[in-house]
MIKOLNU-423541 format. One record per residue (C-alpha): residue in three letters; y, z, x. Coordinates in steps of 0.05 Angstrom, whole numbers, padded with zeros to 5 digits, always signed. Example, Ala and Ser with C-alpha at 12.3 -4.5 7.8 and 13.67 -1.06 7.14 Angstrom:
residues 2
ALA-00090+00156+00246
SER-00021+00143+00273
END
This chain:
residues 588
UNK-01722-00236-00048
UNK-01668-00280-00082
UNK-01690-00353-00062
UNK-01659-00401-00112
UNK-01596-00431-00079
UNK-01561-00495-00055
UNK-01513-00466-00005
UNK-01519-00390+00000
UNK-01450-00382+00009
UNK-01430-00413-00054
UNK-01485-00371-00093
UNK-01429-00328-00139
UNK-01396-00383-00160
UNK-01451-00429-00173
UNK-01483-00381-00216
UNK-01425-00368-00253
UNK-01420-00438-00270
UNK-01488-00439-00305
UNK-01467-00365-00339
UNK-01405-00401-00363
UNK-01443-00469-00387
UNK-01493-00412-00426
UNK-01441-00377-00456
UNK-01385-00421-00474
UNK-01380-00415-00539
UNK-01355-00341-00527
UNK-01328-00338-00467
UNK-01281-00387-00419
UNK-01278-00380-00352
UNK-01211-00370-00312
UNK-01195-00357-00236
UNK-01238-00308-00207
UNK-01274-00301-00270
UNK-01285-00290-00348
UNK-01251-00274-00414
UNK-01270-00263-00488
UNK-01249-00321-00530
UNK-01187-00285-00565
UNK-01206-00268-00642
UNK-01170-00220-00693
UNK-01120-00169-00680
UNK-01098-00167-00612
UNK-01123-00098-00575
UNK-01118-00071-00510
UNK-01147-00112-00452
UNK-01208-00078-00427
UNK-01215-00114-00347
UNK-01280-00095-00311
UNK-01313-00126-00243
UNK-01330-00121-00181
UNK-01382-00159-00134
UNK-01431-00202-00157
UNK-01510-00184-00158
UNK-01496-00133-00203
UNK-01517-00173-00270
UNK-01514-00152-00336
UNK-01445-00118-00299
UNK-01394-00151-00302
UNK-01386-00214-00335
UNK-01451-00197-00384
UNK-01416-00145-00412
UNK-01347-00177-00437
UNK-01354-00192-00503
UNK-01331-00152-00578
UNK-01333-00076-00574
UNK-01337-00088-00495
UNK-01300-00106-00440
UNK-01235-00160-00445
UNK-01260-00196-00388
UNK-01288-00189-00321
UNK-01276-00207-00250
UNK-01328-00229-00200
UNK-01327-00221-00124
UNK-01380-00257-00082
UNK-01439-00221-00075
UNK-01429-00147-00068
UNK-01357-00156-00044
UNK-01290-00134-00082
UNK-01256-00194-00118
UNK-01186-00212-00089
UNK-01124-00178-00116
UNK-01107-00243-00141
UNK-01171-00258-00187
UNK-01156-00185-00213
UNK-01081-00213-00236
UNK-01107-00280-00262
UNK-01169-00249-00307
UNK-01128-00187-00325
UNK-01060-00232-00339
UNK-01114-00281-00376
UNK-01143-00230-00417
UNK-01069-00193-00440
UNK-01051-00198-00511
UNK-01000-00161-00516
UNK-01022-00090-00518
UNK-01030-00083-00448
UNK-01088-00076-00395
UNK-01143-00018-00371
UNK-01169-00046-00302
UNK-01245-00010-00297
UNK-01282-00011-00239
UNK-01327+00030-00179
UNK-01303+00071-00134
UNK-01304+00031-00076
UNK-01256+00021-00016
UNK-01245-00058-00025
UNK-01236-00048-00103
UNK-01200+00006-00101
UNK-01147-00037-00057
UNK-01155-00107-00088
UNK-01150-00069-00170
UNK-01096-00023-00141
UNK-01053-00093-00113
UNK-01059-00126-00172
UNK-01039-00076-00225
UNK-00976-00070-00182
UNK-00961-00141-00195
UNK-00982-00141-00267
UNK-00928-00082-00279
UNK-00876-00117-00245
UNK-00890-00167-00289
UNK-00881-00123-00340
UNK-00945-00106-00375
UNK-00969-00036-00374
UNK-01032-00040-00336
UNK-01083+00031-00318
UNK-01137+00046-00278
UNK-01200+00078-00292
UNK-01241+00092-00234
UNK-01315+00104-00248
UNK-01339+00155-00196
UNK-01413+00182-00227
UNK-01464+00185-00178
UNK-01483+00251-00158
UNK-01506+00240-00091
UNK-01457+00204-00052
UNK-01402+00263-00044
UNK-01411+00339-00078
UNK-01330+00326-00097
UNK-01325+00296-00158
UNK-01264+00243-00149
UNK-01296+00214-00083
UNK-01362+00201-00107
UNK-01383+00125-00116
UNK-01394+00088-00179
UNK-01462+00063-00205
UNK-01493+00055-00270
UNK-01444+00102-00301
UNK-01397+00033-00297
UNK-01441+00014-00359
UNK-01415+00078-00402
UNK-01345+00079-00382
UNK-01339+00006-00398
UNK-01374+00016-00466
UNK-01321+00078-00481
UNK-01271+00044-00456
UNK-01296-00034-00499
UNK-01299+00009-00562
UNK-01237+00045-00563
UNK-01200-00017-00557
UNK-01238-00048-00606
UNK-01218+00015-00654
UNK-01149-00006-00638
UNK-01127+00048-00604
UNK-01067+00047-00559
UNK-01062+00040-00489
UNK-01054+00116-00471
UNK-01121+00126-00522
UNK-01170+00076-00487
UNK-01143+00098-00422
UNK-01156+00174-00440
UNK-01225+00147-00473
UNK-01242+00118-00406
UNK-01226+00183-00362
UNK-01266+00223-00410
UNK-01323+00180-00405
UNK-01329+00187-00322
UNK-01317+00262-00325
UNK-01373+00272-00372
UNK-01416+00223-00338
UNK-01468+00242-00292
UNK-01518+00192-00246
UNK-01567+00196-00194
UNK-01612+00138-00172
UNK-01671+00118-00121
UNK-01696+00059-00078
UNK-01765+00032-00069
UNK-01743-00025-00027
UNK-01692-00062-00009
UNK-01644-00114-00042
UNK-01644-00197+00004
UNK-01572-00222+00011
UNK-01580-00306-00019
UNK-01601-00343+00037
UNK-01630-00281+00079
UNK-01699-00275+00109
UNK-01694-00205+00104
UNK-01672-00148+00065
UNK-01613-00105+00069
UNK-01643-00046+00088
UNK-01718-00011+00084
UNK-01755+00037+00059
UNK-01816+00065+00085
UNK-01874+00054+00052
UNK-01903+00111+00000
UNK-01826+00133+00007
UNK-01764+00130-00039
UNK-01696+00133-00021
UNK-01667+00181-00065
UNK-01590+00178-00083
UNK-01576+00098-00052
UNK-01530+00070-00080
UNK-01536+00007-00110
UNK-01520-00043-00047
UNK-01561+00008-00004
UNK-01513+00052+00016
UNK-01538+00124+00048
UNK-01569+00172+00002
UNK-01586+00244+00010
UNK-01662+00236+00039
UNK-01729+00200+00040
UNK-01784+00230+00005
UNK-01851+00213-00005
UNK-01862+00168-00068
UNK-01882+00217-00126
UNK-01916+00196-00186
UNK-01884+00172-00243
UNK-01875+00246-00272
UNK-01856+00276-00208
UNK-01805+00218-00209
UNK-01771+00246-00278
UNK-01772+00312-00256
UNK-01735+00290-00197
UNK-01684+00244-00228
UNK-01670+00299-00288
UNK-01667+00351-00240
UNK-01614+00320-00194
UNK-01570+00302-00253
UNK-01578+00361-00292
UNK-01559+00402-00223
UNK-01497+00367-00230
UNK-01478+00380-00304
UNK-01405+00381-00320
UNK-01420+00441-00366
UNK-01477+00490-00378
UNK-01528+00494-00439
UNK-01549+00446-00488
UNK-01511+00384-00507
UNK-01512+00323-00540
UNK-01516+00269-00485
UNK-01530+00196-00479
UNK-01579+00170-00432
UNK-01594+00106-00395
UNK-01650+00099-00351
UNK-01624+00031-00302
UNK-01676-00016-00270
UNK-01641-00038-00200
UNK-01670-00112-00208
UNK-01741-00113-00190
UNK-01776-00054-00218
UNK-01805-00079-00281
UNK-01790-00051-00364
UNK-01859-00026-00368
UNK-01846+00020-00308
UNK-01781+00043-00343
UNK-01813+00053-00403
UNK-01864+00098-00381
UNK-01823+00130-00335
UNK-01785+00142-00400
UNK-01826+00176-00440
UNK-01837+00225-00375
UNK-01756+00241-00373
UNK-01748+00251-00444
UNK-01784+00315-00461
UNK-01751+00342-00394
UNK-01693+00326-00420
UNK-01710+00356-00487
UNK-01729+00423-00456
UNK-01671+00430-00421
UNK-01634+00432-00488
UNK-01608+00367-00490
UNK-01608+00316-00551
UNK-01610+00245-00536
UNK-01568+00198-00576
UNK-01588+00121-00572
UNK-01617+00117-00501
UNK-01611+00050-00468
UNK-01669+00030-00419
UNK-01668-00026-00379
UNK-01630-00070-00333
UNK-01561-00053-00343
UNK-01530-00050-00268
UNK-01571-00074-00218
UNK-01570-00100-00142
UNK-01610-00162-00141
UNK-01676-00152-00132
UNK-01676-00080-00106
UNK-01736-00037-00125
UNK-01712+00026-00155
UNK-01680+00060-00220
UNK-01628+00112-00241
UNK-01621+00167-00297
UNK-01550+00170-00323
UNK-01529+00228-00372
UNK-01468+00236-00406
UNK-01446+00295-00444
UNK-01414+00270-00501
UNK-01364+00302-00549
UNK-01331+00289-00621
UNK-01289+00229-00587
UNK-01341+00203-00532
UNK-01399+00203-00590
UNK-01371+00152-00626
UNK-01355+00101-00577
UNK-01424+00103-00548
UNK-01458+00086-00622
UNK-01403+00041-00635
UNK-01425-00032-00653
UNK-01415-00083-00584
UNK-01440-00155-00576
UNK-01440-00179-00509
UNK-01489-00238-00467
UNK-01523-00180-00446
UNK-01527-00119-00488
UNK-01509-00126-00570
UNK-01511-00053-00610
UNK-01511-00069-00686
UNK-01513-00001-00726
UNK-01513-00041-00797
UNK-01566-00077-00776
UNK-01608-00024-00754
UNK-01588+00011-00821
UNK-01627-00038-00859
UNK-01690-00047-00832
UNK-01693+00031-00835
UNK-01672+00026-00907
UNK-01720-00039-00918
UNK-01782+00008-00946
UNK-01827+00051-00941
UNK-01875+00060-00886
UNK-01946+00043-00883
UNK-01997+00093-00858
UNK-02012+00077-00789
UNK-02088+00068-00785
UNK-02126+00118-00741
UNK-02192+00103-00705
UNK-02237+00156-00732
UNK-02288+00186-00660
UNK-02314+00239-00707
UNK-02369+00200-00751
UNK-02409+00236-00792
UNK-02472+00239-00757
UNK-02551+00266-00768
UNK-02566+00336-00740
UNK-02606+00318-00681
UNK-02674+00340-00655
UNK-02678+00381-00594
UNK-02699+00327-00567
UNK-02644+00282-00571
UNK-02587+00333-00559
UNK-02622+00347-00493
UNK-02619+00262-00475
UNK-02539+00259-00509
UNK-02529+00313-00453
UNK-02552+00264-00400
UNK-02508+00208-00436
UNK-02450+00256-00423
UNK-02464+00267-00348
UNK-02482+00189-00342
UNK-02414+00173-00367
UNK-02377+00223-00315
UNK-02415+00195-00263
UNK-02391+00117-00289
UNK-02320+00148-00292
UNK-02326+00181-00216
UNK-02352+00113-00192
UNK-02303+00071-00224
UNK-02242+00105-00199
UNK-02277+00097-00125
UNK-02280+00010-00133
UNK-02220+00008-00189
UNK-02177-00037-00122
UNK-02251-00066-00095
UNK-02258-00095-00160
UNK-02192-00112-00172
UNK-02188-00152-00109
UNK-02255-00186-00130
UNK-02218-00206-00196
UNK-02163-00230-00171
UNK-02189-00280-00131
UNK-02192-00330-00187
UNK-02177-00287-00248
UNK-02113-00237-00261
UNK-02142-00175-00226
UNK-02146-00131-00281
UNK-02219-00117-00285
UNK-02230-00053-00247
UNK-02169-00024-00287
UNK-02198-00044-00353
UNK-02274-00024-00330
UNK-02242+00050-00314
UNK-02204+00051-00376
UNK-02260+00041-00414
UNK-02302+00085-00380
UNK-02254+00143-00389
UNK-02239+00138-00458
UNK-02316+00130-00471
UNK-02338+00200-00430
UNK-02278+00239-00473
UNK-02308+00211-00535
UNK-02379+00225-00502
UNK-02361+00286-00483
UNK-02324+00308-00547
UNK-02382+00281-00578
UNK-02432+00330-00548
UNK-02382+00381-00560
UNK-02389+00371-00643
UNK-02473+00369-00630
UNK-02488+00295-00633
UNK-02546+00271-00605
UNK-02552+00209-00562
UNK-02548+00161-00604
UNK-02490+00183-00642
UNK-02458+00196-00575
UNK-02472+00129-00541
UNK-02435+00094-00607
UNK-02373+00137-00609
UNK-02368+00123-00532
UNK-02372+00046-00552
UNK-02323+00052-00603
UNK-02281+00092-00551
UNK-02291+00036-00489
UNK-02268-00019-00539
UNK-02209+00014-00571
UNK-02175+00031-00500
UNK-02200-00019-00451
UNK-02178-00082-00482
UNK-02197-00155-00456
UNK-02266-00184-00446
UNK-02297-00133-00415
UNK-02272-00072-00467
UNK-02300-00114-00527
UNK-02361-00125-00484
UNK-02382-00057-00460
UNK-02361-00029-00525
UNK-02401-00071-00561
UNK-02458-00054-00520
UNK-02459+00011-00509
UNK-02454+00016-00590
UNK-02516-00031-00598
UNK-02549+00006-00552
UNK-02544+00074-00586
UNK-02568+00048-00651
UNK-02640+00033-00626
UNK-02650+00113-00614
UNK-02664+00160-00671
UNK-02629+00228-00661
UNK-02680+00259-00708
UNK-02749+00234-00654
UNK-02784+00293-00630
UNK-02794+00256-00562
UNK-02773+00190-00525
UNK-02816+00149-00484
UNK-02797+00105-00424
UNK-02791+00042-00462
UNK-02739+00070-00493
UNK-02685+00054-00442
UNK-02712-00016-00442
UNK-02705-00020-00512
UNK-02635+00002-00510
UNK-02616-00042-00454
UNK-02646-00102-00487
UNK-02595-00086-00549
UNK-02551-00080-00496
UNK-02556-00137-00472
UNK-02567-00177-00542
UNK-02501-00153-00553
UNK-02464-00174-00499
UNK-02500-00247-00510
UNK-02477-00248-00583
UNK-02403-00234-00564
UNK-02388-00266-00497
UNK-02439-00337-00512
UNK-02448-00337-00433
UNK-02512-00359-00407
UNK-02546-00353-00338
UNK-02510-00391-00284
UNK-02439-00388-00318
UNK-02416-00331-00266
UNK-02412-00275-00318
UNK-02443-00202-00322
UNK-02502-00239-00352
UNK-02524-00276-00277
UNK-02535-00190-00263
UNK-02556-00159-00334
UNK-02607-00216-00350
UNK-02644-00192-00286
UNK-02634-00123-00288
UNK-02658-00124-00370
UNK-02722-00171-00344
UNK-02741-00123-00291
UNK-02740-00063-00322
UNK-02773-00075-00387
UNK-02832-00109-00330
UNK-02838-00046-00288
UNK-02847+00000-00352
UNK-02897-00042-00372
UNK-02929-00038-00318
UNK-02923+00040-00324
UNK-02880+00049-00269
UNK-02839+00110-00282
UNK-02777+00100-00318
UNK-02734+00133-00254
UNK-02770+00080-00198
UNK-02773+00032-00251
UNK-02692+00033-00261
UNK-02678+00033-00197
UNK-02726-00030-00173
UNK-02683-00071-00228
UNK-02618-00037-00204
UNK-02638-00069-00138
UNK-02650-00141-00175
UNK-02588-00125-00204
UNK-02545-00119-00141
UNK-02580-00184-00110
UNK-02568-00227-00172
UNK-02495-00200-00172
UNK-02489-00222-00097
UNK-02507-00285-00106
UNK-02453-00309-00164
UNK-02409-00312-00101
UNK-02441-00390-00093
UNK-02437-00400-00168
UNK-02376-00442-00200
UNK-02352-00398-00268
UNK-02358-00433-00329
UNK-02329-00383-00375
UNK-02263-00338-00373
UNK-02200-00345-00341
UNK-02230-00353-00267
UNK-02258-00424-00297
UNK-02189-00464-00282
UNK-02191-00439-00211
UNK-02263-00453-00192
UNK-02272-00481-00137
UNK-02224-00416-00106
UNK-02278-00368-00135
UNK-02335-00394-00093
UNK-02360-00354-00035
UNK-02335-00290-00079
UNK-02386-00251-00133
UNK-02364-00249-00199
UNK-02325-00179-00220
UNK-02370-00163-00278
UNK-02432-00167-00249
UNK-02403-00134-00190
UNK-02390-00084-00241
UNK-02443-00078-00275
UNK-02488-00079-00212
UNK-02461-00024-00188
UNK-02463+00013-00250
UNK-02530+00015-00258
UNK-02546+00030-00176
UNK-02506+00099-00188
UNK-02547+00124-00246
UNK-02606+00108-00219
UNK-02581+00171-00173
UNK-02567+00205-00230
UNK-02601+00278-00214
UNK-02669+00293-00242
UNK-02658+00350-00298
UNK-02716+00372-00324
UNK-02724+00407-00393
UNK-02761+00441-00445
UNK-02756+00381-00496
UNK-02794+00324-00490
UNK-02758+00274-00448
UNK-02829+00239-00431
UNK-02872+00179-00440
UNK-02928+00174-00476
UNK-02979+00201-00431
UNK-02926+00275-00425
UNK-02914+00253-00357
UNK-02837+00287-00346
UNK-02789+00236-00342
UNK-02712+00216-00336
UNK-02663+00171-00376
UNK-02610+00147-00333
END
């Protein structure tokens, strides 16, 4: 929702003030408006707009190798005819003007009244429509314009700046739109300044696909896919519209509509592009980001343009706007700065000792421990999410699953090569800590690599007390690193017990499959009752007080961790997985 404003009405100009008071030193504002401050050879004047809400378009992208200047309408409304004249007739030098804009009704009028009055006025003025996105009509000269403005603009910026004439940037600019190609989708919808609600809706778990950008009708709703279904739609559409068959050179953007974050583009990104790729195409200098956008609209569009000998040019050209700045020479020298260095690879395939029967049969239990810590993890990724969020940043049941995955491929991997247990045990430590990041990843990774070095993969047998020994390094481990200490609302308040408890009930020869599970149970009570403990350590410490009455993620974690492979099925074998008195018996 847009919520910073005085008097909504007055939102357009009153950010444009504070653009203006940002920018000054480059641009000056006029009626209805912005222009370039005038530098070198005069050129041809390059005038783009529309309505506000659209940021970087318009007035971010005026500047060298861009647009003259730009004209800006309230929010999502044409600009008047007469802020047209006064930004275009501001922005003349001489060479006359290319008025660039989306095909919409109230533009259409307001651009079309104004570069009457500018050629009565003598100065040869032209219109380049911008009519790109695929879904709005199936005829090509109807359709509306979206985040194709951003390429037309560019070809049209960069011609001028080449010095071309007026029939030249004018024929760059119609070249541009017929090569260009967009389709886009919605998650939600964009809120008008001042408005409690949004302009329009979309279902949840659906996308709108083919909105335009102020939530104009699109083709359908369909359910949400995920983020590689969502390239496969987006290239698909455009592709179905091609100007021309087989494989091109095209550029690309991939436009975030205001609220749907980089990250998301980015890996929505690297989805699109081998599509792309396999369709034959070649990507020159793809932009991603926020280029055109509608507020804070969910939602994102692929735009493709085929280029050509003249249209290749003016993409890669050099531009330096508030809001986008392409330096090629720039970019030439840190590519020429040196040479490389070899990027440094985590090596999961240690040399280890051949095992003993024994302790390939146990690494095969480690492997189907570690799928079992993976299954559970996905099941209470949002439970424990929610429990971290409370008082922390909510990451901690994606972390604990990242870890865990990465830890049964190495595991598993692992196996594959003939490691025994503890050999497998360390490369899944090494695994958790590399990919889970935070606290937690250096914790459990850590661990679980302290607790494979207390077994010796050449033993003919191991004996019950060897889980406790490896949870005690477990635990020692986790002690070293994380300095927490009963009471400080941590994993400890639940290991401590669980590590206590089991190394008691072995002693007192309970077997090792009753014995886990009685401290699983301690564990699960002690990890209950952090909820009335104040956290001392981590980032839930600064909100305190808030975390009371809720148990602390990592125990919660950890707790229920140990519960599940306590259930771990029974599998019996030849080798000796037994205590000292041959009694069979099972390593969680």
């Amino acid at each position: 929702m847009t919520r910073i404003a005085d008097v909504p009405a007055d939102f357009a100009e009153d950010q444009l003030d504070g653009f203006v008071a940002l920018y000054g030193d480059r641009l000056r504002r006029v009626a209805g408006g912005v222009v370039a401050r005038a530098a070198g050879q005069p050129t041809v004047a390059v005038v783009v707009g529309g309505g506000s809400g659209h940021y970087p378009a318009f007035a971010g992208l005026v500047g060298p190798g861009f647009a003259t200047g730009a004209v800006v309408g309230n929010i999502f409304t044409s600009p008047s005819a007469a802020h047209v004249y006064s930004v275009a007739k501001a922005a003349h030098r001489g060479r006359g003007v290319v008025l660039a804009f989306g095909n919409y009704a109230g533009d259409v009028m307001n651009f079309g009244i104004a570069a009457d009055r500018l050629r009565a006025e003598g100065i040869d003025t032209r219109i380049v429509l911008v009519t790109d996105d695929v879904a709005s009509t199936p005829a090509e000269d109807d359709r509306r314009g979206i985040a194709g403005d951003f390429v037309v603009f560019k070809a049209l910026g960069a011609a001028a700046a080449a010095g071309l004439d007026l029939d030249a940037v004018e024929r760059a600019g119609r070249a541009a739109n017929a090569a260009t190609r967009t389709l886009g989708v919605a998650f939600s919808g964009c809120t008008m300044p001042g408005a409690r609600a949004p302009l329009f809706q979309v279902q949840p778990g659906m996308l709108g696909l083919g909105l335009g950008i102020h939530g104009e009708p699109g083709i359908r709703d369909v359910a949400m896919p995920t983020a590689t279904g969502l390239a496969e739609l987006l290239v698909a559409g455009v592709l179905e519209a091609a100007p021309r068959p087989g494989p091109a050179r095209v550029a690309a953007i991939l436009n975030g509509l205001g609220t749907t974050k980089y990250e998301e583009l980015f890996l929505l990104w690297a989805r699109a592009l081998p599509l792309l790729e396999a369709a034959g195409l070649e990507v020159v200098e793809p932009e991603v980001g926020e280029l055109v956008t509608s507020l804070d609209m969910g939602g994102c569009s692929l735009t493709l343009t085929w280029l050509d000998d003249e249209l290749e040019p003016l993409w890669r050209a050099d531009a330096y706007a508030p809001a986008y700045r392409k330096q090629a020479a720039a970019l030439a020298a840190t590519l020429a700065s040196g040479v490389e260095a070899e990027d440094a690879v985590v090596d999961d395939t240690q040399a280890f000792v051949p095992p003993s029967p024994a302790s390939t049969a146990l690494a095969a239990r480690v492997a189907a421990a570690a799928g079992l810590v993976r299954e559970l993890l996905r099941e209470r990724e949002d439970e424990l999410g929610a429990i971290d969020a409370v008082a922390g940043d909510g990451d901690h049941g994606r972390g604990m699953l990242r870890g865990a995955e990465a830890a049964t491929v190495a595991i598993e991997r692992a196996v594959e090569r003939g490691a025994g247990a503890g050999a497998v045990l360390a490369a899944g430590g090494r695994a958790w800590a590399e990919q889970a990041g935070g606290t937690s990843g250096v914790l459990w990774g850590a661990a679980l690599e302290a607790a494979g070095a207390t077994f010796d993969d050449t033993a003919t047998a191991f004996a019950d007390d060897s889980a406790s020994t490896a949870i005690a390094a477990f635990t020692a481990a986790i002690l070293d690193l994380g300095r927490a200490e009963p009471g400080d609302k941590t994993l400890v308040d639940a290991l401590l017990p669980f590590r206590d408890a089991l190394a008691a009930r072995i002693a007192a020869r309970v077997p090792l499959a009753d014995a886990w599970r009685d401290a699983a149970l301690v564990a699960s009570d002690a990890a209950a009752a952090t909820a009335a403990l104040r956290p001392k350590r981590g980032r839930a410490r600064p909100l305190a007080d808030k975390s009371v009455g809720t148990p602390d993620a990592g125990a919660t974690s950890l707790a229920l961790i140990v519960t599940a492979l306590g259930e771990l099925p029974a599998r019996p074998t030849d080798h000796n997985l037994t205590n000292q008195h041959r009694t069979e018996r099972t390593t969680p």
